[in-house]
C-alpha positions in Angstrom: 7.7 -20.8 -13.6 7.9 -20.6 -10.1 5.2 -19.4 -7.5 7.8 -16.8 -6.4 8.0 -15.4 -10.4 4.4 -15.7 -10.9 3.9 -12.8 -7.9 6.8 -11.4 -9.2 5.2 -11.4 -12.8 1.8 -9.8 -10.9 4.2 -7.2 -8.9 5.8 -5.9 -12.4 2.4 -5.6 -13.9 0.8 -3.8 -11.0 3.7 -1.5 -10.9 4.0 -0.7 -15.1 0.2 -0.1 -15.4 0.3 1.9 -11.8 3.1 4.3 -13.4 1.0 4.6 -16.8 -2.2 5.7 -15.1 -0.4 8.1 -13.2 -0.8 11.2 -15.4 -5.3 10.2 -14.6 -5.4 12.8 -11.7 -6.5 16.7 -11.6 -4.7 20.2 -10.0 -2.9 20.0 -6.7 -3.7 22.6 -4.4 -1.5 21.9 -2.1 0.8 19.4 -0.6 3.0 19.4 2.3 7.0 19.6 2.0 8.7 17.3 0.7 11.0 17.3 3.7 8.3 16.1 6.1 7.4 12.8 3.7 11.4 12.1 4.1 10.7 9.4 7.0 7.4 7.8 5.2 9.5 7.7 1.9 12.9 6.3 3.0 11.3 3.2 5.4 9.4 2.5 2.3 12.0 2.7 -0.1 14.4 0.1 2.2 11.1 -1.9 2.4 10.9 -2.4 -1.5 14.6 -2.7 -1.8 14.4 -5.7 0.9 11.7 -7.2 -0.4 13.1 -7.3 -4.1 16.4 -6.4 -4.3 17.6 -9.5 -2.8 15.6 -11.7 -5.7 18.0 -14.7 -5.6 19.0 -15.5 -2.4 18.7 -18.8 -1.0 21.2 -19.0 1.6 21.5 -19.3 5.3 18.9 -16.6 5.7 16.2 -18.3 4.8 13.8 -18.8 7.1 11.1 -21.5 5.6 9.9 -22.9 2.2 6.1 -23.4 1.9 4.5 -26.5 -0.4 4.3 -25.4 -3.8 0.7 -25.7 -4.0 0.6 -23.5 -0.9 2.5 -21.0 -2.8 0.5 -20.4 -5.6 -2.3 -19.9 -3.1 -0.2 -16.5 -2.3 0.3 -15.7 -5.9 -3.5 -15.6 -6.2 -3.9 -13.8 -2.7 -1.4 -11.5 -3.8 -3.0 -10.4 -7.3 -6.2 -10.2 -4.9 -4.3 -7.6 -3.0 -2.9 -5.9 -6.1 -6.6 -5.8 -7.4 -7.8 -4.5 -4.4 -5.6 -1.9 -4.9 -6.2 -1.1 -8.2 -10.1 -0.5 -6.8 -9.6 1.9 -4.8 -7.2 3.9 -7.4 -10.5 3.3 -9.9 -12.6 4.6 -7.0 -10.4 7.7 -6.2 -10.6 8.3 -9.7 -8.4 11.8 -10.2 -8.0 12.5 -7.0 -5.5 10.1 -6.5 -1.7 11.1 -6.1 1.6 9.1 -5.1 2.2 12.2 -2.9 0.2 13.5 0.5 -1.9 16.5 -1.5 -5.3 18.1 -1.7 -6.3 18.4 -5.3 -9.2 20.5 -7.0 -12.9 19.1 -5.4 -11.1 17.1 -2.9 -13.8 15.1 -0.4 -13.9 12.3 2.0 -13.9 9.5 -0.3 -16.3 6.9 2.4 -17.5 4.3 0.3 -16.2 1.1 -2.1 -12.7 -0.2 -0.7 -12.5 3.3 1.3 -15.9 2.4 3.3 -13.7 -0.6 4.0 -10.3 0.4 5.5 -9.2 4.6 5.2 -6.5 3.7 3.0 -6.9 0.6 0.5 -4.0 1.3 -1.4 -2.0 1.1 1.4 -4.0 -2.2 2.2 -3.6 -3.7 -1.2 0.3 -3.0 -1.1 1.0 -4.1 2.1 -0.8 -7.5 1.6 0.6 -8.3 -1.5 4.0 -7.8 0.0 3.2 -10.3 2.7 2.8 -12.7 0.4 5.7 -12.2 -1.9 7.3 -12.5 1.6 5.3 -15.4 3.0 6.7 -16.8 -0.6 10.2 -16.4 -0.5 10.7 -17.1 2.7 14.0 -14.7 3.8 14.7 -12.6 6.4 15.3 -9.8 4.3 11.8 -10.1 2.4 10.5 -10.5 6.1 12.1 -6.8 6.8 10.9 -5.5 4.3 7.7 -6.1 5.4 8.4 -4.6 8.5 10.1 -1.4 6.7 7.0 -1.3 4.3 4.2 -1.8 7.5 6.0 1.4 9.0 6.6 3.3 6.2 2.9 3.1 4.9 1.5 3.7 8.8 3.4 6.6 9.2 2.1 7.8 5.5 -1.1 7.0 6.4 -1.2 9.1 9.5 0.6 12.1 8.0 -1.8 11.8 5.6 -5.0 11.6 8.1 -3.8 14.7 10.1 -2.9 16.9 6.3 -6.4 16.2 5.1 -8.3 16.5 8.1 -6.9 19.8 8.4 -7.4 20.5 4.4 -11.1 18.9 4.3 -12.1 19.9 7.9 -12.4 17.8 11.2 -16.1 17.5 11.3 -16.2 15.3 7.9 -13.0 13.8 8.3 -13.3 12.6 12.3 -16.6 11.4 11.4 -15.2 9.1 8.6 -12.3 8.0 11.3 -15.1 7.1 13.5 -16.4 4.9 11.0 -13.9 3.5 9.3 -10.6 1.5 9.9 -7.0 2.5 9.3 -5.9 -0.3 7.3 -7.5 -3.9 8.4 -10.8 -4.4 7.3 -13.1 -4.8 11.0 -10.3 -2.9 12.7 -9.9 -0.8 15.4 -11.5 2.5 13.9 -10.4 5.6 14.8 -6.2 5.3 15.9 
């Protein structure tokens, strides 16, 4: 097995039990239209389709191979990434959604990975597609990265401005104050 199926091996795993747990969540009360998650949803959707759709290539396009061992220290930092994700779903508990929506006792969530960075999910993906792209190596793994980095910051701030008008400015500017976007020690309100 190669470095590069090992974090794909991760990836398919995070993804399956992602999908399965996502029936673990409670009442929407509302959520936005669809047609103004369009943007968020296409950039990420040619981000994924970058970074895995082109699982074979090894042709002109590619940019640099790593040492093996080197490698395999991305397949562990990615499964570090997908776990870090995988907290902060834990942590959201049923609150979570794979959609921008206030659901039934919605609250600033402010500590565990969420006292950390606003939106570990976000976080956790966006690492561990770094280093499935750090791995292979391709310029088209290397746009997807870009595609994904857009996609999610776009999400992320449609999100910010949907629930700070849902939960109320006072709570959730005070949490923006405090917290980073989506690097740990960040910048902490953009």
């Amino acid at each position: 097995m190669t470095p590069e199926d090992g974090l794909l091996i991760v990836w398919a795993l995070w993804a399956a039990s992602w999908i399965g747990a996502s029936f673990w969540t409670v009442a929407t009360i509302k959520r936005p239209e669809l047609r103004e998650e369009v943007l968020y949803r296409v950039l990420t959707l040619i981000g994924f389709v970058c970074l895995f759709g082109v699982y074979c290539y090894r042709g002109p396009l590619k940019l640099w191979t790593f040492p093996e061992d080197f490698q395999w220290v991305g397949v562990i930092a990615g499964a570090g990434f997908c776990l870090f994700a995988w907290w902060a779903r834990i942590h959201l508990g049923t609150l979570w959604s794979g959609r921008v929506t206030r659901k039934v006792g919605h609250r600033v969530i402010d500590t565990g990975p969420y006292g950390l960075v606003r939106h570990p999910i976000y976080t956790g993906i966006l690492g561990a597609a770094v280093m499935l792209a750090a791995i292979k190596g391709t310029v088209m793994a290397l746009a997807g990265v870009v595609f994904l980095i857009a996609g999610y910051w776009i999400k992320a701030k449609f999100e910010e401005r949907f629930l700070r008008e849902e939960l109320g400015p006072e709570d959730y500017d005070a949490y923006r104050r405090k917290v980073p976007l989506l690097v740990p020690f960040g910048p902490k309100m953009p």
